[in-house]
One Martini backbone bead per residue (centre of mass of N, CA, C, O) as a GRO file, in nm:
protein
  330
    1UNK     BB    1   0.731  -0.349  -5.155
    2UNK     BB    2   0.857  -0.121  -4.946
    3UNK     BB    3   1.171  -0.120  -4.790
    4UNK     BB    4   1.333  -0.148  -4.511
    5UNK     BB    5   1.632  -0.229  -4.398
    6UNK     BB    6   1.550  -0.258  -4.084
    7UNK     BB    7   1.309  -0.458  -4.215
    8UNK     BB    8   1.053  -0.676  -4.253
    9UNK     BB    9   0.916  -0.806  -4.516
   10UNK     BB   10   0.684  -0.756  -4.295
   11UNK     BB   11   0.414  -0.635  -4.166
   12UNK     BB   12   0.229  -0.551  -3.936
   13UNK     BB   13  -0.049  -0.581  -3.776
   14UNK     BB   14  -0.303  -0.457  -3.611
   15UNK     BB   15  -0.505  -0.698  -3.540
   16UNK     BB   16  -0.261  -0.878  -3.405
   17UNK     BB   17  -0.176  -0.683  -3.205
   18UNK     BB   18  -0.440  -0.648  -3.054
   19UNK     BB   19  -0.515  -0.916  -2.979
   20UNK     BB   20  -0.236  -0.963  -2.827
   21UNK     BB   21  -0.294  -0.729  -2.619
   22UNK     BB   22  -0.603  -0.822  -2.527
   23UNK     BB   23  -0.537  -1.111  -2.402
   24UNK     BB   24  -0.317  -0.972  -2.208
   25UNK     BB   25  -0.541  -0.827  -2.044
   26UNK     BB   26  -0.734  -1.028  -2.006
   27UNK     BB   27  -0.526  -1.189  -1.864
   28UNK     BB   28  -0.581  -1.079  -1.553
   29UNK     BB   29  -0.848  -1.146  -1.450
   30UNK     BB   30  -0.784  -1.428  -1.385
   31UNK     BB   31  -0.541  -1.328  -1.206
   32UNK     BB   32  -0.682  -1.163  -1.003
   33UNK     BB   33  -0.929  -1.391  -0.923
   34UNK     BB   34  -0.733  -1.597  -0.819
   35UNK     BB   35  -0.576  -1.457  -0.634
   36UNK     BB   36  -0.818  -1.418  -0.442
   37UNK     BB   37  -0.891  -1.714  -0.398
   38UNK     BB   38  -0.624  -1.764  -0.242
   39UNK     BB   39  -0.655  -1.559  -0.029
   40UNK     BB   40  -0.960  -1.686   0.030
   41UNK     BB   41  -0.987  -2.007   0.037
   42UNK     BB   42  -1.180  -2.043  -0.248
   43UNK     BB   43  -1.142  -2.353  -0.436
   44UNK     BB   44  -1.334  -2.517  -0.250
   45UNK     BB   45  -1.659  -2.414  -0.318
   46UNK     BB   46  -1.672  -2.649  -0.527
   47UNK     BB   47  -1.684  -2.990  -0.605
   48UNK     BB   48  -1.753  -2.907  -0.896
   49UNK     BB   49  -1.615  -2.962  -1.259
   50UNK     BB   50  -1.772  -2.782  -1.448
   51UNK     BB   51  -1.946  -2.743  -1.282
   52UNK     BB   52  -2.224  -2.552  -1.031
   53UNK     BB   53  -2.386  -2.690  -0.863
   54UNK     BB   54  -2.520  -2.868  -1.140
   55UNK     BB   55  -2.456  -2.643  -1.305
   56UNK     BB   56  -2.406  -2.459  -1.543
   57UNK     BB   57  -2.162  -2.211  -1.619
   58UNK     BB   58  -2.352  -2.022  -1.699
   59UNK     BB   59  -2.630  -2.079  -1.523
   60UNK     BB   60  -2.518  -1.979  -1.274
   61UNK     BB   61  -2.597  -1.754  -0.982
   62UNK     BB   62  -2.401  -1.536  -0.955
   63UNK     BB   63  -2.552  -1.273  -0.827
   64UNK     BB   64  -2.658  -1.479  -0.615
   65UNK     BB   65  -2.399  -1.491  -0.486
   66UNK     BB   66  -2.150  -1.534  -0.253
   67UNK     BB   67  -1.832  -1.555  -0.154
   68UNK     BB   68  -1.678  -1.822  -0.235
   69UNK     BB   69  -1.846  -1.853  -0.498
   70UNK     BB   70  -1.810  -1.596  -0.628
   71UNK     BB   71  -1.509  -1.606  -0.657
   72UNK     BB   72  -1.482  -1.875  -0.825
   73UNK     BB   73  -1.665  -1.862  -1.015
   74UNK     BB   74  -1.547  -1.568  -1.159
   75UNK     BB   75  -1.289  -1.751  -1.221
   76UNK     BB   76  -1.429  -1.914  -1.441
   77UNK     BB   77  -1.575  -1.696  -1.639
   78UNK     BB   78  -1.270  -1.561  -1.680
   79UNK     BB   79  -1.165  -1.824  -1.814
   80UNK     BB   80  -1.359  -1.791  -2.058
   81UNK     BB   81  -1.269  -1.545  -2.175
   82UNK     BB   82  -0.976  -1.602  -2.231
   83UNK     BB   83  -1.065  -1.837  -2.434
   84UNK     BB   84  -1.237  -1.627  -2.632
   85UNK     BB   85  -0.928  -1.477  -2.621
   86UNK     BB   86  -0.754  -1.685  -2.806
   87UNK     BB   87  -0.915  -1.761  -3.054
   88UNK     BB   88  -0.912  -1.495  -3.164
   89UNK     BB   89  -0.597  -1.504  -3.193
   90UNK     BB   90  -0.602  -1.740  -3.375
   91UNK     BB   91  -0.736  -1.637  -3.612
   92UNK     BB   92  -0.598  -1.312  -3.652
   93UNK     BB   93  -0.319  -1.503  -3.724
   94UNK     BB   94  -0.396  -1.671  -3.957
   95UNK     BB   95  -0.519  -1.424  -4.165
   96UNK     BB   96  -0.258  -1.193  -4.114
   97UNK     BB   97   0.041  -1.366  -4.030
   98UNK     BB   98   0.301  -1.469  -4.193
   99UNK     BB   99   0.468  -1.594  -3.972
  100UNK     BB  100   0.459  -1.917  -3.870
  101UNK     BB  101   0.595  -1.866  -3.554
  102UNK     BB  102   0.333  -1.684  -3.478
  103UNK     BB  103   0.142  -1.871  -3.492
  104UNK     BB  104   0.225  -2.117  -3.327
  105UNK     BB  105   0.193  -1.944  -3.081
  106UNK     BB  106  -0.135  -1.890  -3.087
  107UNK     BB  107  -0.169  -2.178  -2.999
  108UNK     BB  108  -0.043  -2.223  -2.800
  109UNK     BB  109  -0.168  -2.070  -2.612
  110UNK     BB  110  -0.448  -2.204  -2.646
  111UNK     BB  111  -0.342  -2.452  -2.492
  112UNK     BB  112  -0.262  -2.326  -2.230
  113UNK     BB  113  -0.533  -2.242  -2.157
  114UNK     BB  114  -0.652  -2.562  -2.207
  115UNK     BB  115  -0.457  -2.655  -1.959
  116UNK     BB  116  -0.568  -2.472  -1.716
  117UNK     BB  117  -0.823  -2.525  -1.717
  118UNK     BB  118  -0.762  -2.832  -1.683
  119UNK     BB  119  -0.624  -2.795  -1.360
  120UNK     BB  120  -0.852  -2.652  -1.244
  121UNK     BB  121  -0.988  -2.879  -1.211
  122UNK     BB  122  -0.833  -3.120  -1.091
  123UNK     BB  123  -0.787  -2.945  -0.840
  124UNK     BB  124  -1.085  -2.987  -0.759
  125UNK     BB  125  -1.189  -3.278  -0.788
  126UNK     BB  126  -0.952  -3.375  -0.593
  127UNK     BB  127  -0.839  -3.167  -0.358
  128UNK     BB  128  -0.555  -3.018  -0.446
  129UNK     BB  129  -0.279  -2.838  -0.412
  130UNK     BB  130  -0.055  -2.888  -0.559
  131UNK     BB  131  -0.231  -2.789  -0.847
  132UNK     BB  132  -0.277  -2.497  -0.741
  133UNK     BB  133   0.026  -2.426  -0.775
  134UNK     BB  134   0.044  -2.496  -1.065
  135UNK     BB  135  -0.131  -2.346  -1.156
  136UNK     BB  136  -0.028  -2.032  -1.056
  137UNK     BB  137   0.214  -2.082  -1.231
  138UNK     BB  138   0.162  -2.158  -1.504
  139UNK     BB  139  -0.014  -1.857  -1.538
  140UNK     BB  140   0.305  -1.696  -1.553
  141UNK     BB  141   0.392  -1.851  -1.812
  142UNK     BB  142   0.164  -1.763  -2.001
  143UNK     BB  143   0.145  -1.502  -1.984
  144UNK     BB  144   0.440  -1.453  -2.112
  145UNK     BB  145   0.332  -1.586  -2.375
  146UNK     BB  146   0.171  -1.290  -2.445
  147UNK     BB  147   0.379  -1.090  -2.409
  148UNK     BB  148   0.537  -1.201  -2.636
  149UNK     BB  149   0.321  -1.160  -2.909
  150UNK     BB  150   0.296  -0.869  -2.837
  151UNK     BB  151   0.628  -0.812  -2.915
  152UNK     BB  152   0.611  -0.965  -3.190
  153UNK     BB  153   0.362  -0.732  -3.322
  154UNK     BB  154   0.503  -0.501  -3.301
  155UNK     BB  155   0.676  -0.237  -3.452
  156UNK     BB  156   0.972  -0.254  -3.282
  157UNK     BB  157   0.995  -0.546  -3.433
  158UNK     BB  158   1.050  -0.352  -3.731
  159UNK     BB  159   1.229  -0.131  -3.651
  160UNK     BB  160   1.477  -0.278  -3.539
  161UNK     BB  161   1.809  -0.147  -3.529
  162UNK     BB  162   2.099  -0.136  -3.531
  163UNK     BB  163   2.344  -0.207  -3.265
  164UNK     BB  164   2.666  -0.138  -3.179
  165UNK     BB  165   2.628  -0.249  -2.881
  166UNK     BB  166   2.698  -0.579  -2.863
  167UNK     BB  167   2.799  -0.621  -2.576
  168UNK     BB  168   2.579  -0.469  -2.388
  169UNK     BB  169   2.352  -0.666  -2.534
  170UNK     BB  170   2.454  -0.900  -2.356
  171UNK     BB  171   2.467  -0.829  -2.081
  172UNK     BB  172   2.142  -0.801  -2.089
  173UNK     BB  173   2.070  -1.077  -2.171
  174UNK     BB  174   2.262  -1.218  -1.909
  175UNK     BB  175   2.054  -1.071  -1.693
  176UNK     BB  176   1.780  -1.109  -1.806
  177UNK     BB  177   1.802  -1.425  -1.763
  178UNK     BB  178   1.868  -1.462  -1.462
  179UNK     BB  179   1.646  -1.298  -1.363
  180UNK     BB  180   1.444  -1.517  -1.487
  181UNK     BB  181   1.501  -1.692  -1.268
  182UNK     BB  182   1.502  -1.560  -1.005
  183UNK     BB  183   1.194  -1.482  -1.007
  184UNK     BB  184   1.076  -1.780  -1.065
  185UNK     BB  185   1.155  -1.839  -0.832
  186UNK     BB  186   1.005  -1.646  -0.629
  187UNK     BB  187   0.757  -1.754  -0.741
  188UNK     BB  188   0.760  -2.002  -0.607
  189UNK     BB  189   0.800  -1.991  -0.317
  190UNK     BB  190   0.555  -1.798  -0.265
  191UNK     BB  191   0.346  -2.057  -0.348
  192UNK     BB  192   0.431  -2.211  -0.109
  193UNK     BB  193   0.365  -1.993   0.117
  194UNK     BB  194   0.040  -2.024   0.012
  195UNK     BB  195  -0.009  -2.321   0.004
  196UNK     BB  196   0.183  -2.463   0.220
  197UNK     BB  197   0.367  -2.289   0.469
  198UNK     BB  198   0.636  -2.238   0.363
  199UNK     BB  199   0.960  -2.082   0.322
  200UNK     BB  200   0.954  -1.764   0.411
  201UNK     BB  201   1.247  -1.758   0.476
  202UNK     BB  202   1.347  -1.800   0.138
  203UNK     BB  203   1.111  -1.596   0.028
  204UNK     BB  204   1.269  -1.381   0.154
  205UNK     BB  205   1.575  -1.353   0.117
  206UNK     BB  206   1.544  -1.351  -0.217
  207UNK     BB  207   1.453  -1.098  -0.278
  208UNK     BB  208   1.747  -0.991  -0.293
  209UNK     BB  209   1.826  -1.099  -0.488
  210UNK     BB  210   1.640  -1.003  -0.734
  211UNK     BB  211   1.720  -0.710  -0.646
  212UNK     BB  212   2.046  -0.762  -0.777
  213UNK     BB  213   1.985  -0.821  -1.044
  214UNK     BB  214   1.795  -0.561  -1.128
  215UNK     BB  215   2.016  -0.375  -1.052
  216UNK     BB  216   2.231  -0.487  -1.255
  217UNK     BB  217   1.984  -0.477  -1.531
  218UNK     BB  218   1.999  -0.155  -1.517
  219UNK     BB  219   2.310  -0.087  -1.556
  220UNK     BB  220   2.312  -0.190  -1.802
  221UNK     BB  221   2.092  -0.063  -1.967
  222UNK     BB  222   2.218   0.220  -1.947
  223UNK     BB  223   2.461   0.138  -2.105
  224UNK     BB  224   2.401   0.087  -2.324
  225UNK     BB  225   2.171   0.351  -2.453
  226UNK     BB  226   1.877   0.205  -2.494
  227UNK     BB  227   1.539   0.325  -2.460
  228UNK     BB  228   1.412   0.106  -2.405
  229UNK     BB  229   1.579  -0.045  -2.212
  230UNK     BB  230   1.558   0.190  -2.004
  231UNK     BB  231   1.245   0.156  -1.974
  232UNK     BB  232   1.213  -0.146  -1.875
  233UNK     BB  233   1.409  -0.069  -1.649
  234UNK     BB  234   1.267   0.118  -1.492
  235UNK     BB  235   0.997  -0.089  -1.455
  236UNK     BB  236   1.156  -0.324  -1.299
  237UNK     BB  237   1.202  -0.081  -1.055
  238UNK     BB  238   0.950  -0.036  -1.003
  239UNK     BB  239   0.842  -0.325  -0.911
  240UNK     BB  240   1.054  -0.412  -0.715
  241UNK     BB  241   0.973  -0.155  -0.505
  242UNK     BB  242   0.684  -0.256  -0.519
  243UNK     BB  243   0.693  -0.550  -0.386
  244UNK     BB  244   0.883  -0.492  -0.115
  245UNK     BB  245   0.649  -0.344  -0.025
  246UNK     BB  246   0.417  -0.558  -0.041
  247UNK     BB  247   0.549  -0.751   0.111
  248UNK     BB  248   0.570  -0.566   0.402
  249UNK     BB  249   0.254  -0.563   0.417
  250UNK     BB  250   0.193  -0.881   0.457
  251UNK     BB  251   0.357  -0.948   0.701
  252UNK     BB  252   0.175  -0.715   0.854
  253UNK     BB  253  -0.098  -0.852   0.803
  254UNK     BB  254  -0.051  -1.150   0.887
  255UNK     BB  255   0.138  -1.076   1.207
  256UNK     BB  256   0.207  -0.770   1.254
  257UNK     BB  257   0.253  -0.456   1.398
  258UNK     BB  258   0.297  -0.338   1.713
  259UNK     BB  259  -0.035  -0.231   1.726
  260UNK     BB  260  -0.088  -0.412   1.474
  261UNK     BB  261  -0.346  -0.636   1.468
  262UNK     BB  262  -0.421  -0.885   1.256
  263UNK     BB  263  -0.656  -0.979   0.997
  264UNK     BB  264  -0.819  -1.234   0.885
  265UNK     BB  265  -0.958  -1.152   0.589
  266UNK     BB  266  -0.915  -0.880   0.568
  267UNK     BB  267  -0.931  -0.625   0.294
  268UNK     BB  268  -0.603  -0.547   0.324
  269UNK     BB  269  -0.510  -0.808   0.310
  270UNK     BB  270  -0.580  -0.902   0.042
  271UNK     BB  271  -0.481  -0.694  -0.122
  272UNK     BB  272  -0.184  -0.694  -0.061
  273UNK     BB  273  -0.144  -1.048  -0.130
  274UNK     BB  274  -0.244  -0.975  -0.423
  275UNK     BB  275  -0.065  -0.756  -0.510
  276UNK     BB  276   0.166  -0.903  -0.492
  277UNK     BB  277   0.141  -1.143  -0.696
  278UNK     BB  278   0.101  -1.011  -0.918
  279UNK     BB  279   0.360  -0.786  -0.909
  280UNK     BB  280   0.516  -1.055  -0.987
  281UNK     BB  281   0.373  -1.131  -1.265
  282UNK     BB  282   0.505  -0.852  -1.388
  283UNK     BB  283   0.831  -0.883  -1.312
  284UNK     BB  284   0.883  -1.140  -1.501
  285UNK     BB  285   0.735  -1.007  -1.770
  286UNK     BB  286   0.964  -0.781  -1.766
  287UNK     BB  287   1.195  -0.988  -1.821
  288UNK     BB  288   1.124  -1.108  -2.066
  289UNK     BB  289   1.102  -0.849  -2.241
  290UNK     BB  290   1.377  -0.759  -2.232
  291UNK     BB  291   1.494  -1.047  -2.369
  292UNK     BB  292   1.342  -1.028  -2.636
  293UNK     BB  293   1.448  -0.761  -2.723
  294UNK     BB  294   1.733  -0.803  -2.730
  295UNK     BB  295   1.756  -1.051  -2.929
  296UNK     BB  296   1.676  -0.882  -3.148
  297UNK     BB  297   1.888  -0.631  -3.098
  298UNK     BB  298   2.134  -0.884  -3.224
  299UNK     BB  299   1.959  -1.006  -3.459
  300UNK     BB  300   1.991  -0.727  -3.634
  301UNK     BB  301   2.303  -0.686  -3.614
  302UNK     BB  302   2.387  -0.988  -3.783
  303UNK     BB  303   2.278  -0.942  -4.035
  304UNK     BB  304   2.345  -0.654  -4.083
  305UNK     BB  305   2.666  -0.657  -4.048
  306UNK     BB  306   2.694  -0.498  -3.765
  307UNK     BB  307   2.865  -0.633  -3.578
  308UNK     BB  308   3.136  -0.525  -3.365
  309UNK     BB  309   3.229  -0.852  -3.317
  310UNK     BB  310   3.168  -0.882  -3.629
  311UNK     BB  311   3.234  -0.808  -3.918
  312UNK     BB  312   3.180  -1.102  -4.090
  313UNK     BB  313   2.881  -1.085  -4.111
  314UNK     BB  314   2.613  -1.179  -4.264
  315UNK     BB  315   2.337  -1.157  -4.498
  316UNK     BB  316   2.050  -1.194  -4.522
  317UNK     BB  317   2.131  -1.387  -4.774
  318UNK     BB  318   2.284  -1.605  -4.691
  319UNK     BB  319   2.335  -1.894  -4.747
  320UNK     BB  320   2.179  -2.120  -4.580
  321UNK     BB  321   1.955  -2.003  -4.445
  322UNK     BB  322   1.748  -2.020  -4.225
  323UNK     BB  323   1.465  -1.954  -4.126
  324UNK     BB  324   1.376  -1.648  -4.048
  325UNK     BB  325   1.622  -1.549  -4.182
  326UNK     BB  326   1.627  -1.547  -4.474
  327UNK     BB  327   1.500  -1.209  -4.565
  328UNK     BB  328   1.407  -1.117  -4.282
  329UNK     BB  329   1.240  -1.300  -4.154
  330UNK     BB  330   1.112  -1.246  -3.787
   0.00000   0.00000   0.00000
């Protein structure tokens, strides 16, 4: 196989890829229709699980369902579809994926898929908000490993070329980890907002850090002057700016705002407040792959020994590589 120095001798596969984007476009199904059930507190709609209502969950007349049934039941079937497309991601990862640790990416991915589900049965089970809040924090942590599976799979990861400037390499990495870091609070006091009715003023409040991490990594992304980084910084200044409209528009709708009067369970709320949800974990899911970017081109700049901040880096074969380093598989 003829390589190219700039990539791992590894080539792409598409199949692995499309699998991989298309599992991460299938969870947003349950990622969204999760959210409406949380926004229309349809969460005990049924007392059992896996069954509903004595049914299997096959055979559940879910067309012929109404209301909260209709949205739960929905959202089990959903969850349904994203597992038998985490096995297809693990199936299609190991016939044709040659690095270990993407393999066994697709596995992990499949463990949290199926213990997602079980979080989700024990929160009906129980009748826990607890649970349900656990439930929905970690469906942002799974989305996030399926994007990062999507851009380890993709060509951009092979394809990516030593970069001078490792210096703003690293001020993007550390504004990256900062900023997922504070998203990650903000989306978990949300769901304390969402599930048990506290904090609303420390995550209005915490808004504004979010804010400024984006802001200060919007800054250095632009400085880097490396355009992938600057799309995605791009992205995640829309996503932050649409974020706090659809903020703005929530406390609207559950409060009301001047002669607007707000209607509990309105169609306007459900919407707006269920897609603050989703857009808030769509803006942590593009911090995370800022940051699994910039560690690429950091890491394929030291390898091949073109760290500017470091002439004597050692080259792609040297003595005692560990895995993955060592003949440039990453």
């Amino acid at each position: 196989m003829d390589l190219n120095p700039n990539m791992s001798p590894v080539d792409p596969n598409r199949w692995v890829r499309r699998a991989a984007v298309a599992t991460a476009c299938v969870a947003m199904l349950p990622i969204i229709v999760g959210a409406v059930v949380t926004t229309k507190d349809a969460g005990m709609a049924f007392r059992d699980w896996p069954s509903s209502d004595g049914h299997n969950m096959l055979s559940y007349p879910w067309l012929k369902s109404a209301g909260d049934k209709f949205l739960e039941h929905g959202h089990r079937l959903a969850g349904i579809v994203i597992g038998l497309s985490s096995i297809v991601l693990v199936v299609v990862t190991w016939r044709n994926e040659l690095r270990r640790w993407v393999r066994s990416l697709s596995v992990i991915i499949l463990l949290c898929v199926i213990a997602q589900g079980i979080l989700g049965g024990q929160r009906v089970l129980l009748d826990e908000r607890g649970l349900a809040f656990f439930h929905g924090l970690f469906a942002a942590c799974v989305f996030c490993l399926m994007a990062i599976m999507a851009v380890v799979t993709g060509p951009k990861w092979f394809s990516a070329a030593p970069f001078e400037g490792s210096g703003s390499l690293r001020r993007v990495r550390t504004l990256s980890a900062i900023t997922i870091g504070v998203t990650f609070v903000q989306y978990l006091l949300g769901g304390l907002v969402r599930h048990r009715g506290t904090v609303l003023h420390e995550h209005l409040g915490f808004a504004f850090v979010v804010l400024i991490c984006v802001a200060l990594l919007f800054r250095a992304a632009y400085a880097s002057r490396h355009r992938d980084l600057t799309r995605l910084a791009d992205q995640l200044a829309g996503l932050v700016v649409l974020q706090l409209l659809l903020g703005a528009g929530a406390w609207v709708t559950k409060f009301g705002f001047g002669n607007y009067v707000a209607v509990h369970g309105s169609a306007v709320q459900t919407a707006v407040r269920t897609s603050h949800v989703v857009v808030g974990m769509l803006l942590l899911m593009s911090a995370v792959v800022m940051l699994v970017r910039t560690l690429r081109l950091l890491h394929v700049s030291k390898v091949d020994g073109r760290d500017c901040n470091s002439a004597s880096a050692a080259p792609r074969n040297w003595p005692g590589a560990p895995a993955g380093l060592s003949g440039g598989v990453a």
